[in-house]
C-alpha positions as CSV (number, residue, x, y, z in Angstrom):
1,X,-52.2,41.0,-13.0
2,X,-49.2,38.9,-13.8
3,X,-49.8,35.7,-12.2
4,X,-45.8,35.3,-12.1
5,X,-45.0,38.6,-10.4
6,X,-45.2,37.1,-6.9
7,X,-43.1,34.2,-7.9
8,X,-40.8,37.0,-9.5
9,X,-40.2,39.4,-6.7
10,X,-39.9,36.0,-4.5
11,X,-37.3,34.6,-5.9
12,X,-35.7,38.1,-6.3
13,X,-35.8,38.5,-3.0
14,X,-34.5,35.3,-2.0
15,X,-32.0,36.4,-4.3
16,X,-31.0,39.0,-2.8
17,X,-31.1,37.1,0.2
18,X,-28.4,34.9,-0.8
19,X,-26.5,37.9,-2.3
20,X,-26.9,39.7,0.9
21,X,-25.6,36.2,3.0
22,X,-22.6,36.0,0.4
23,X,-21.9,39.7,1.3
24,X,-22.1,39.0,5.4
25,X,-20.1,36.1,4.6
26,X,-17.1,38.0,3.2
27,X,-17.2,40.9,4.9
28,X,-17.1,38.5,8.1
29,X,-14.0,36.9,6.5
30,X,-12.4,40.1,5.7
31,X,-13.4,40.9,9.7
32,X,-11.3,37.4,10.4
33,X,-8.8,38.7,8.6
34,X,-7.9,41.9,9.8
35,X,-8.6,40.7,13.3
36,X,-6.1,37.5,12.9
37,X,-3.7,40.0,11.2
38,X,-4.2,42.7,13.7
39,X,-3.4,39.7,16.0
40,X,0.0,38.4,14.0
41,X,1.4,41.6,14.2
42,X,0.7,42.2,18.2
43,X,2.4,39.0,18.8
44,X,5.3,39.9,16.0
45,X,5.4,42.8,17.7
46,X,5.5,41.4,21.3
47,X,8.2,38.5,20.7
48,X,10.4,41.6,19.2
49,X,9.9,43.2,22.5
50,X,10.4,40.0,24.5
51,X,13.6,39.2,22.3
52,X,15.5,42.3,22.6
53,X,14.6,42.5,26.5
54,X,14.8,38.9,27.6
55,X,17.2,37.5,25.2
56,X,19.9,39.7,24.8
57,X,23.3,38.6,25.3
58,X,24.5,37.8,29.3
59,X,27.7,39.4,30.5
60,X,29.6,37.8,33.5
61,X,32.0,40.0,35.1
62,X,34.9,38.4,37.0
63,X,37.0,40.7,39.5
64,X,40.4,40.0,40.8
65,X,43.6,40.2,42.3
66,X,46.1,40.2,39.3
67,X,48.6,37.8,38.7
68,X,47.2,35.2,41.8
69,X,48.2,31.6,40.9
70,X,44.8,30.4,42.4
71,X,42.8,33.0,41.3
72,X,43.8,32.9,37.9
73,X,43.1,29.3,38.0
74,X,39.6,29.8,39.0
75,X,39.2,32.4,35.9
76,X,40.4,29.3,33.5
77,X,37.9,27.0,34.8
78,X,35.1,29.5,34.7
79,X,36.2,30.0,30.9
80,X,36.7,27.0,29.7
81,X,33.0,26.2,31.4
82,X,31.4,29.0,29.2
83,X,33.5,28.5,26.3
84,X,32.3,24.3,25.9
85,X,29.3,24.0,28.0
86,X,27.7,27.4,26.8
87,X,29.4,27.9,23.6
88,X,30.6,31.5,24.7
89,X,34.1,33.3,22.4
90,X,34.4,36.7,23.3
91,X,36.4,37.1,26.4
92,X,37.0,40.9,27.2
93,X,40.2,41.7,29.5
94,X,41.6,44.5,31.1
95,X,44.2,45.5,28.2
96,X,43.8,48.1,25.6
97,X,42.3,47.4,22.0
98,X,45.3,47.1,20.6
99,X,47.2,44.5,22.7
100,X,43.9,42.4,22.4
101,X,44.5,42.2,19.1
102,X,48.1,40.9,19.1
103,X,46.7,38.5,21.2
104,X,44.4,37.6,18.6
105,X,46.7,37.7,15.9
106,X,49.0,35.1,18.5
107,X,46.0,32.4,18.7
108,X,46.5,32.5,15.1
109,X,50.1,31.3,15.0
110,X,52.3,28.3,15.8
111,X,54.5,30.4,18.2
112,X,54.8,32.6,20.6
113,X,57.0,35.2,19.2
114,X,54.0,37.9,19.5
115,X,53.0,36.4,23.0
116,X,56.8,37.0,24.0
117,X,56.6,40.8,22.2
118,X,53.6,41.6,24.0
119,X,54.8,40.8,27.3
120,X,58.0,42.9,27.2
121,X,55.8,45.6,26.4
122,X,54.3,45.0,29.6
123,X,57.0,44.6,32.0
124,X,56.6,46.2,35.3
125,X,52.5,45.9,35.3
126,X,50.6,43.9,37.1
127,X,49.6,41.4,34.8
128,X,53.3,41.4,33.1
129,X,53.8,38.4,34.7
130,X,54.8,34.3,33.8
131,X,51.6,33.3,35.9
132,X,49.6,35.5,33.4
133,X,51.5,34.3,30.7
134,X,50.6,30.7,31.4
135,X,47.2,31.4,31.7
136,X,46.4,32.9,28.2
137,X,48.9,29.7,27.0
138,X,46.3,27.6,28.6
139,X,43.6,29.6,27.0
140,X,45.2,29.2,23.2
141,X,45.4,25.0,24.2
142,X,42.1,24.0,25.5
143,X,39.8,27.2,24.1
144,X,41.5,28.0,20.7
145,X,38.3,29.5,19.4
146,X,38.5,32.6,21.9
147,X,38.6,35.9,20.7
148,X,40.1,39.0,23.1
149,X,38.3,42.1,23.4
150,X,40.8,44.8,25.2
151,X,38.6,47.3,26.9
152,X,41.2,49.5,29.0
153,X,42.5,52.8,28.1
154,X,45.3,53.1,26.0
155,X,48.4,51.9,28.0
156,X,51.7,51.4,26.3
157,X,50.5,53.2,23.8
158,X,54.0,54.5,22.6
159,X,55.4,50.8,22.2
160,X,52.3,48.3,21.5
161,X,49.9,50.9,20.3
162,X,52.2,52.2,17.9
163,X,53.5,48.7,16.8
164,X,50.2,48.1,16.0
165,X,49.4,50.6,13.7
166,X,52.7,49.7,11.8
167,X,51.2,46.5,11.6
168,X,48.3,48.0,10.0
169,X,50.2,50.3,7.8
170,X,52.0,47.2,6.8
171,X,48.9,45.2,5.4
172,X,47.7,47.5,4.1
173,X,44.6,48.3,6.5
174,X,44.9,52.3,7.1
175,X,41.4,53.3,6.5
176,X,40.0,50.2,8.6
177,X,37.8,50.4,11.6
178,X,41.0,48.9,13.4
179,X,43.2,51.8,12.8
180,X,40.9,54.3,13.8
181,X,39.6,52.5,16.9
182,X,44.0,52.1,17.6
183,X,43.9,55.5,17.1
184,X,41.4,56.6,19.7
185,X,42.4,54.2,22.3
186,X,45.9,55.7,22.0
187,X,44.4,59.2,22.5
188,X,42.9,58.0,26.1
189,X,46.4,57.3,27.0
190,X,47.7,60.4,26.0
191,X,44.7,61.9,27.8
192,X,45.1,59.6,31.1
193,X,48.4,59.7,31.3
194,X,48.2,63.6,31.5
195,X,45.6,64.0,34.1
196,X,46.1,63.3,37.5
197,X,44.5,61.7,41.1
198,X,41.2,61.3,41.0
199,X,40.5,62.8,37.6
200,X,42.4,60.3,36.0
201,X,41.0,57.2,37.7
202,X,37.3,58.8,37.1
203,X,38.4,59.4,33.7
204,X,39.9,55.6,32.8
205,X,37.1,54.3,34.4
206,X,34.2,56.0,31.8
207,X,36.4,55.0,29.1
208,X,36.5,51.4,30.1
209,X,32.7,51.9,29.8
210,X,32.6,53.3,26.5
211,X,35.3,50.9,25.4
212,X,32.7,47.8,26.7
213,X,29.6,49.1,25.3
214,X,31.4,49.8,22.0
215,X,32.4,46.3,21.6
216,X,29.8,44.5,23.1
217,X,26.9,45.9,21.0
218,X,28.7,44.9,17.9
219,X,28.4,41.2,19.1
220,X,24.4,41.4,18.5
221,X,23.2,39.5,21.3
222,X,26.6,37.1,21.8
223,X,27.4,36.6,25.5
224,X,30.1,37.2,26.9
225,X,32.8,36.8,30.1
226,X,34.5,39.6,31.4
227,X,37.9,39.8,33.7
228,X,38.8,42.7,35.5
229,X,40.4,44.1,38.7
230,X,38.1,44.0,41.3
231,X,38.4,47.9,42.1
232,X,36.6,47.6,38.5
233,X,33.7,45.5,39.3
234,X,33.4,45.3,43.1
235,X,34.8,45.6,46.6
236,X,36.4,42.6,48.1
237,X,38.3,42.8,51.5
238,X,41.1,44.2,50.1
239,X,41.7,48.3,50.5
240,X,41.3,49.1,46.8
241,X,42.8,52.9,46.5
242,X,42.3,53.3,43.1
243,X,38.8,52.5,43.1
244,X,36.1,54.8,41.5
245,X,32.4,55.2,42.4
246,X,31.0,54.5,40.5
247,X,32.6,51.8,38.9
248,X,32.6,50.1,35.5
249,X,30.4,47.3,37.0
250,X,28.1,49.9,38.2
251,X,28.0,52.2,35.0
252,X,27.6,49.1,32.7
253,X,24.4,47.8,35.1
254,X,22.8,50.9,34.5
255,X,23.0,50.4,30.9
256,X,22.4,47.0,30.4
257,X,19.9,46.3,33.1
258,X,19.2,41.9,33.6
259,X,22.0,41.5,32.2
260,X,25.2,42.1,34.5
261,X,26.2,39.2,36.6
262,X,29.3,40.0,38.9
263,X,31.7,37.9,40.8
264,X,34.8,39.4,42.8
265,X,36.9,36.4,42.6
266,X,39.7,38.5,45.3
267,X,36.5,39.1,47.9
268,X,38.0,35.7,49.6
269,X,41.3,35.4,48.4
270,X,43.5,34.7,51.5
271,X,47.3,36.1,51.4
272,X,48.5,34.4,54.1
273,X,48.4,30.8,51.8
274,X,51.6,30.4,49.9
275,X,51.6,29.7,46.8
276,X,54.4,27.2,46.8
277,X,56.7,25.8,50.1
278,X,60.8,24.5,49.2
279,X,64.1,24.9,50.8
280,X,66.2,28.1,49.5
281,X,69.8,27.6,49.4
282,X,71.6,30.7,51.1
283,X,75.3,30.8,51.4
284,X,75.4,27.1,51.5
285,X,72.5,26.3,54.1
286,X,69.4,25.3,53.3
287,X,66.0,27.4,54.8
288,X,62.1,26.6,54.9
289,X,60.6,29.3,53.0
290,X,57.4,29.8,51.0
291,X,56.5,31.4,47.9
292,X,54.1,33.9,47.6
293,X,53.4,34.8,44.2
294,X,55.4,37.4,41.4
295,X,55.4,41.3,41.7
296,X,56.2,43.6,38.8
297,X,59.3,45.2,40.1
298,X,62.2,46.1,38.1
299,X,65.8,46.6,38.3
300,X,67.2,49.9,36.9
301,X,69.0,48.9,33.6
302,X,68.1,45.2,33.9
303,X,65.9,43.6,31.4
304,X,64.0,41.5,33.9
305,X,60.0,41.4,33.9
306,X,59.3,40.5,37.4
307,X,60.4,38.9,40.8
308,X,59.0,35.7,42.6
309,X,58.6,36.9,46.1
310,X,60.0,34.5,48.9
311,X,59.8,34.6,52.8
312,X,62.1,32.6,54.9
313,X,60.4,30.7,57.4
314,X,63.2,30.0,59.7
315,X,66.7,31.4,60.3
316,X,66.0,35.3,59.8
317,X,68.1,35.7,62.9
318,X,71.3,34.6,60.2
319,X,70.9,38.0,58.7
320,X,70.1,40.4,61.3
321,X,73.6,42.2,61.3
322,X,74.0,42.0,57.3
323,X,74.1,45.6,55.9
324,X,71.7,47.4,53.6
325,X,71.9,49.7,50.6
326,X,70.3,52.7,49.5
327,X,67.3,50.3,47.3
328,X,64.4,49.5,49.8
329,X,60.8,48.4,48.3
330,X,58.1,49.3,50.4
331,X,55.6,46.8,51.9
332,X,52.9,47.8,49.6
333,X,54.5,46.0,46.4
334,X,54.3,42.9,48.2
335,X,51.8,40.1,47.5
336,X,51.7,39.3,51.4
337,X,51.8,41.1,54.8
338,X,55.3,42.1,55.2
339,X,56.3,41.3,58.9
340,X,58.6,43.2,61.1
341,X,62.3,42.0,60.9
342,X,61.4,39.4,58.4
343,X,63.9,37.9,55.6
344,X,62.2,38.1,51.5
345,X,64.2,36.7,48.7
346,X,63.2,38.3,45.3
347,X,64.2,36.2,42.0
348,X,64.6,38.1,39.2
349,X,62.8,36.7,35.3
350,X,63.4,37.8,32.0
351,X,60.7,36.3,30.8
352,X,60.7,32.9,31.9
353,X,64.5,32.7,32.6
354,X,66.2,32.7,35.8
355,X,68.1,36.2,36.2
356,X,69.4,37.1,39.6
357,X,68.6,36.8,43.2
358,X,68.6,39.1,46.0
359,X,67.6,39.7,49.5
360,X,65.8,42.1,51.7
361,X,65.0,42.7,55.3
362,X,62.1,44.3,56.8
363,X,62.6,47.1,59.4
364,X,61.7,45.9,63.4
365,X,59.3,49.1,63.2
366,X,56.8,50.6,61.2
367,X,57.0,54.1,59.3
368,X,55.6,56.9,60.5
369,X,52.6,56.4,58.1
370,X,52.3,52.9,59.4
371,X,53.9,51.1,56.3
372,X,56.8,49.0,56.4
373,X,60.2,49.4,54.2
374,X,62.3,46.2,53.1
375,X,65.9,46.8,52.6
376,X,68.6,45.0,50.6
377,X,71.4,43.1,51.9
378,X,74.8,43.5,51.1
379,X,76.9,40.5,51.0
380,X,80.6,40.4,51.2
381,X,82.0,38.4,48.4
C-alpha cells in the first residue's frame, strides 16, 4: 500500500475544498452583483418614475377681467415674483401664436415701433387697450428675460397673422416650424370665425387646449404662468356668457393632473371702485366725476383704439334736456353698472394720444330685456 495515498487524497480533498470555497465565493459575488444591479436599476427605474410624475413643470393659471388697472397690477406682481424669486420665462397669454411672437421680437428691440403695430392691429378688443399696453412695457423693464407664448385661436389673422408670415418670408424662414405653426393658427381663425354660438366658443376653447399642450411640452419640464380671461379658467361673480364647460382650466387638469394651480383674479374684483377721481371741465364748469377704466369702442371712420369711461358724480340734472342722436352704446360695453339717467363722458385714444370727447346719457328706464341704452348728446355750437 502507498503509505502516501492517504496524505494524497487528503490534501486533494482539502484541495478541492478550497476550490469548491473559491467557487461559493464567486458565485456569491456574482449573487451580489446581480442582486445590487437588479437593485440600481429598480431605483433608476423608480427616480424616472418619481421625476416625470413629481417633478414636472408647475403651471399657474391666472383668470381675469381684461384691461382692469388693479387687476392687471396684481398679474405684474405675481410675475415679476415667479420670474426673480422662482426663476420662471415662459409667460403664455391669451393672443394667437403669432402676435406672441411680435412680442417677442419687440423685447428684442430698443423701441416700440412693433409694440405700437401690434396694437393697432388690435383695436377694438378687449385687451387693445393703453392699460394693457403699460403692462407688457412694465414687463420688457423689470422682466426682460420673458418669453410670450400666444395660446388663442387665430384672431387678426388677415392683418398680424399675415404680417407675420411676410416677416418670415422675408428672413428667409419658410420651411420653419414658425411658419407652419402661423399657418395652422391662422386656419383656426378662418375656422372660428365661420362657426357660430356655441360651436364656436366650444371650438376656440379645445384649440386653446391644443395650442397650451403644444407649447408647453416643448418646454421639458420648465414651469410656467398663465393669464387668461376668467370664462377660460374659472367662474368668478361676474355673468360670464361666453363661457364653455368645460373650460381650458378644466381640459388642461385632466391632462396634466398635480400640476394645474388656478387663481381667478376677477372672482373679487369690485366695479363699483373707480379707478381714478378729478374734476371734468364741461362747457366751462367744473364736475366731480370718476374714472372707471377703458372700453374697446370705436368710432366709424376714426382711427381711435379705445375710450376712458367717465361718470359724473354731480350735476347730471345740467344735461337732462340736451338732445340725442341716433349712436347709443348699450350698458353692457361698460366697465361699471350703468345707472338710470346718469351722465358718462367717453375720451377717445389713438394710441396714447388724446382724440375727442363726447357725452352720453343713460335712459330713466330699463329695456324691455332689462338692459340699459346710453345715448349721445348733442351740443349746440
Amino acid at each position: 500500500m502507498d503509505p502516501n495515498r492517504w496524505r494524497r487524497k487528503d490534501i486533494a480533498d482539502k484541495l478541492w475544498i478550497i476550490k469548491k470555497g473559491k467557487n461559493d465565493s464567486m458565485m456569491n459575488k456574482k449573487k451580489v452583483f446581480q442582486a445590487l444591479l437588479i437593485f440600481l436599476i429598480t431605483v433608476s427605474i423608480s427616480c424616472a418614475a418619481y421625476s416625470s410624475t413629481y417633478n414636472r413643470g408647475q403651471i399657474y393659471l391666472y383668470g381675469e377681467a381684461h384691461s382692469v388697472d388693479s387687476i392687471l397690477d396684481e398679474e405684474f406682481q405675481l410675475w415679476s415674483e415667479y420670474y426673480h424669486r422662482d426663476g420662471l420665462r415662459y409667460l403664455f397669454v391669451e393672443l394667437p401664436f403669432y402676435s406672441a411672437e411680435f412680442l417677442n421680437l419687440w423685447m428684442e428691440t430698443d423701441s416700440d415701433e412693433l409694440l405700437n403695430e401690434l396694437w393697432k392691429e388690435l383695436r377694438g378688443t378687449d385687451g387693445g387697450t393703453s392699460l394693457s399696453k403699460d403692462f407688457y412695457r412694465q414687463i420688457k423693464r423689470e422682466c426682460p428675460e420673458t418669453i410670450f407664448c400666444g395660446t388663442d385661436v387665430g384672431h387678426q389673422y388677415t392683418t398680424t397673422g399675415e404680417r407675420y408670415l411676410k416677416y418670415l418670408r422675408e428672413h428667409g424662414q419658410v420651411d420653419s416650424v414658425y411658419y407652419k405653426r402661423a399657418q395652422e393658427v391662422i386656419n383656426q381663425g378662418k375656422s372660428f370665425y365661420h362657426k357660430n354660438g356655441m360651436d364656436a366658443r366650444a371650438y376656440r376653447e379645445n384649440m386653446m387646449v391644443e395650442n397650451f399642450v403644444w407649447k408647453f411640452n416643448q418646454l421639458k419640464g420648465e414651469s410656467i404662468m398663465g393669464i387668461y380671461g376668467s370664462a377660460h379658467i374659472g367662474n368668478g361673480n361676474k355673468s360670464y356668457s361666453f363661457s364653455v364647460n368645460p373650460n381650458m382650466a378644466t381640459q388642461l387638469d385632466e391632462k396634466y393632473p398635480g400640476e394645474i394651480h388656478t387663481e381667478d383674479l376677477a372672482k373679487n374684483y369690485d366695479d363699483f371702485v373707480p379707478c381714478e377721481k378729478d374734476v371734468l371741465v364741461i362747457k366751462g364748469k367744473g364736475y366731480p366725476a370718476w374714472m372707471w377704466g377703458e372700453v374697446p369702442v370705436d368710432i366709424k371712420g376714426k382711427p381711435y383704439n379705445y375710450a376712458k369711461v367717465w361718470e359724473l358724480r354731480e350735476g347730471s340734472e345740467d344735461f337732462e334736456n340736451i338732445p340725442v342722436s341716433e349712436w347709443n352704446i348699450l350698458d353692457s360695453s361698460y366697465p361699471c353698472t350703468v345707472g338710470y339717467g346718469k351722465i358718462y363722458i367717453l375720451d377717445f385714444y389713438n394710441e396714447d394720444a388724446f382724440g375727442e370727447r363726447h357725452l352720453f346719457r343713460s335712459d330713466k328706464k330699463s329695456m324691455e330685456d332689462g338692459s340699459l341704452v346710453t345715448r349721445e348728446l348733442i351740443f349746440k355750437e
